[in-house]
N, C-alpha and C positions, 0 to 999 in steps of 0.2 A: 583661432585668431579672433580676436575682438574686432567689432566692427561699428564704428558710430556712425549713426542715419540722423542727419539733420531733418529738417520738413521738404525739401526740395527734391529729397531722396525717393519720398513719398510719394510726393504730387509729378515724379518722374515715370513713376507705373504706367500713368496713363497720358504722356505727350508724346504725342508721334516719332519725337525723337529719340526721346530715352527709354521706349516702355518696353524695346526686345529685352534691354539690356538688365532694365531694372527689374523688371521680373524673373529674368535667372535668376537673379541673385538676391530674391527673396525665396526664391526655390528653392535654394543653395542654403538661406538661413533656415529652411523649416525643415533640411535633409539636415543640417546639424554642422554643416563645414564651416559656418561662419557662427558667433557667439555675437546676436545683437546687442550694441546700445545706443539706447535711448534718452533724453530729458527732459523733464517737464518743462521746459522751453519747450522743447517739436509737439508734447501735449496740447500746451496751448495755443502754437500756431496752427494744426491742423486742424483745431474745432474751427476755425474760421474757414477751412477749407472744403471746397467740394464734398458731398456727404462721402464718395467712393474712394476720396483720399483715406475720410476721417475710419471708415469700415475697415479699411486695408490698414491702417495703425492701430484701430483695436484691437485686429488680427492676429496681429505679431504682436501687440504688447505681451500675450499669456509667455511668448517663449524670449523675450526681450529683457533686460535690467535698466531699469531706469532712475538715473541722474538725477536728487533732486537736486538745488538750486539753494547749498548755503550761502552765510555769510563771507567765506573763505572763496566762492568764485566774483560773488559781485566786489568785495575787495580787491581783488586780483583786473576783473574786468574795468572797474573806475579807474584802473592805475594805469592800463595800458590808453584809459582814452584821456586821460590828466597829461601821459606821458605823449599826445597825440598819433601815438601809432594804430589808432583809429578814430576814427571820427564818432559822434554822435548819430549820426545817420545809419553806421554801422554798430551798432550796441549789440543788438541780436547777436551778428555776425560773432562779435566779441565775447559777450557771452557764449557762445556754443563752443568755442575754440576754450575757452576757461574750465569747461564740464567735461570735455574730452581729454581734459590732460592727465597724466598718470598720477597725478597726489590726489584726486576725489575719487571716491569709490562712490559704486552704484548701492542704494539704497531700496531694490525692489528686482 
């Protein structure tokens, strides 16, 4: 089963709330039951993140596929925020829901 980890996913490791959860289940990606991916969107959000965020996505990058970010998603994502079914505030958001859908393939 393919599995896409936005940045939140990451930076869940280590918040008191999510981190039993999210560490099974990066356990669970390095045992092989899950098939991560990733995009160079959450690349670039996590370098701004905590160094132990950023460690724990260099981590998994080696067994992860990563997303990148053609012109076929930001097409796709201008169109939903033109169409206001997001706002500008949420663009990321937008973008990451465009990279996960089944007509892009992962690139790494």
């Amino acid at each position: 089963m393919k599995v896409y980890a936005d940045t939140s996913v990451f930076g869940g490791a280590f918040d008191e709330e999510f981190a039993e959860d999210s560490q099974k289940f990066f356990e669970e990606v390095r045992a092989g039951k899950f098939e991560l991916v990733m995009s160079a969107l959450v690349e670039e959000e996590v370098k701004a993140a905590p160094k132990r965020v950023w460690n724990l996505f260099n981590d998994l990058s080696s067994v992860a596929k990563i997303f990148g970010i053609g012109q076929e998603v930001l097409v796709l994502r201008d169109a939903y925020l033109s169409a206001g079914i997001v706002t500008q505030k949420s663009m990321d958001d937008a973008t990451h829901v465009m990279l996960h859908s089944p007509q892009f393939q992962a690139v790494s």
